[in-house]
C-alpha positions as CSV (number, residue, x, y, z in Angstrom):
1,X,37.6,48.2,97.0
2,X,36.4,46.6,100.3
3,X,38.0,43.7,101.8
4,X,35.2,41.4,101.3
5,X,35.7,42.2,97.8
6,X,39.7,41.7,97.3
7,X,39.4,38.8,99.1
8,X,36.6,37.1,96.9
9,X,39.0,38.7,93.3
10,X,42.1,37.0,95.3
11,X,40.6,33.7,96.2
12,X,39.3,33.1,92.1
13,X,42.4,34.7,90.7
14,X,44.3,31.5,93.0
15,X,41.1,29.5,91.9
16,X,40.3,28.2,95.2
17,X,37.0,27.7,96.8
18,X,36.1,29.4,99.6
19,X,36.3,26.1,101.7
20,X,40.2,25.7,100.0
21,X,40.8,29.3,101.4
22,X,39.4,28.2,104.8
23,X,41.6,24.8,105.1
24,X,44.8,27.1,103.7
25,X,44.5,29.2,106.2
26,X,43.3,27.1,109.2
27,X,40.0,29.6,109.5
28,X,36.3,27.9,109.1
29,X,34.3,27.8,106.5
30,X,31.3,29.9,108.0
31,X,33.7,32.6,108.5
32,X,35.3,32.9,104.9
33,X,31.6,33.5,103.7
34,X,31.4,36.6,106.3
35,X,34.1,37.6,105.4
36,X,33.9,37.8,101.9
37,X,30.0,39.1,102.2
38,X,31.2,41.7,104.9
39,X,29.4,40.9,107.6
40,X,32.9,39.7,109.5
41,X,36.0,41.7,109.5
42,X,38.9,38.8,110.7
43,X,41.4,39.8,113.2
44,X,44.5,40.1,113.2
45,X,45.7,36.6,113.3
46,X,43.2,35.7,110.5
47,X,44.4,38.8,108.4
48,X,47.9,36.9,108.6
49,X,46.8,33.5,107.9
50,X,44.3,34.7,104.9
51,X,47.7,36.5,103.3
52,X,50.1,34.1,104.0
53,X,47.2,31.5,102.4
54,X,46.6,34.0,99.3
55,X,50.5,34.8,98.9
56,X,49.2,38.5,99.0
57,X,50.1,41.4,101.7
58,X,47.7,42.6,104.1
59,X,48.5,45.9,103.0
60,X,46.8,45.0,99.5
61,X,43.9,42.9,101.4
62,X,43.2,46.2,103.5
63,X,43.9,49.5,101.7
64,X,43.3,50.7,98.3
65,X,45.8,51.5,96.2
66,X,47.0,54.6,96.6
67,X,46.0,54.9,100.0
68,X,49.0,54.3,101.7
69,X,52.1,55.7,99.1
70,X,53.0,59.0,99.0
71,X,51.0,61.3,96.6
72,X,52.5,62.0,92.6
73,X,54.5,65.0,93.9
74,X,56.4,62.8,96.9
75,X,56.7,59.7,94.1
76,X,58.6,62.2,91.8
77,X,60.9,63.7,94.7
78,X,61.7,59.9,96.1
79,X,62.7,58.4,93.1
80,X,65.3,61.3,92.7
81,X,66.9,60.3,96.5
82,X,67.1,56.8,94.7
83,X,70.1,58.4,92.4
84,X,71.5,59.7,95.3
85,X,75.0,57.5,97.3
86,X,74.5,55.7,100.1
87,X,76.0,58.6,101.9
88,X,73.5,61.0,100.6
89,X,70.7,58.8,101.2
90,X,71.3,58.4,104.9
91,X,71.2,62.1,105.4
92,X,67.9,62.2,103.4
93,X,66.7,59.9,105.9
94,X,67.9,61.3,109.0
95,X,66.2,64.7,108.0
96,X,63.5,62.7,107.4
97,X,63.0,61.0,110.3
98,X,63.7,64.5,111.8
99,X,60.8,66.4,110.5
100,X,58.4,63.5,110.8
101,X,59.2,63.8,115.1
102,X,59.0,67.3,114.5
103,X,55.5,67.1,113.2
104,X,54.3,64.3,115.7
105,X,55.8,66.7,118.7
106,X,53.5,69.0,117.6
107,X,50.4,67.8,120.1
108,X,52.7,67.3,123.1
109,X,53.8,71.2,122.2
110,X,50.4,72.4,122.6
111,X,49.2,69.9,125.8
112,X,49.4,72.3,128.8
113,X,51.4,71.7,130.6
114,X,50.8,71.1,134.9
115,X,51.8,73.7,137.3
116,X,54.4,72.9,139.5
117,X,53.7,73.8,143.4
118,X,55.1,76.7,144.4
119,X,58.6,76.8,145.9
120,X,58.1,78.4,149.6
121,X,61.8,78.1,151.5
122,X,64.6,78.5,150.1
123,X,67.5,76.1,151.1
124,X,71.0,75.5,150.5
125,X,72.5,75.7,147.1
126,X,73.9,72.6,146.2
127,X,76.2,71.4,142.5
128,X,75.0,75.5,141.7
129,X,71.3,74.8,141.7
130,X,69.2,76.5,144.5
131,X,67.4,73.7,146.2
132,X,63.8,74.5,147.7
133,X,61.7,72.7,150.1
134,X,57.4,72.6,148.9
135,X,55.7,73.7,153.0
């Protein structure tokens, strides 16, 4: 379901007019009726006042329902971390958070990387590194 068309159910499900929803949420009028026909999309600052107005999210204003959760298989293997102690769980949730970088790694991985220029003098060797000087 669109937005224009959650925010029309919403607004008659709180039975407010469209000119209530606009003095709830400090927005005109004109631009309810745009928004709710779909010839508008509200920004950000809108999107806040129209939820805070409707007492809704603005997750459930902008996605559809199973659009943001994780799928069936994910649903099954979260709620069994939920038996787990808090001990457990933390560790569930490092690993985690440790895949999840893994995978968004991946594309700086890949990137080539630049060439550095090539060392042409050797110098001194300070602290056990060999120091060169770029001519």
């Amino acid at each position: 379901m669109a937005l224009s068309d959650r925010l029309g159910q919403l607004r008659k499900e709180r039975r407010l007019t469209q000119q209530g929803l606009a003095d709830l949420a400090a927005v005109h009028l004109t631009q309810i009726q745009r928004y709710e026909a779909g010839t508008a999309q509200p920004t950000l600052e809108v999107m806040k006042k129209l939820a805070v107005a409707l007492t809704a999210s603005t997750d459930w204003l902008l996605f559809e329902d199973d659009e943001r959760g994780p799928d069936d298989e994910m649903k099954l293997q979260f709620e069994a971390i939920r038996q787990f102690d808090e001990a457990e769980r933390k560790t569930a949730l490092e690993v985690l958070d440790g895949l999840i970088l893994k995978h968004q790694a991946r594309p700086l991985q890949k990137a080539p990387r630049k060439r550095r220029k090539k060392a042409t003098k050797k110098t001194r060797q300070q602290s056990g590194y060999l120091v060169f000087i770029n001519r």
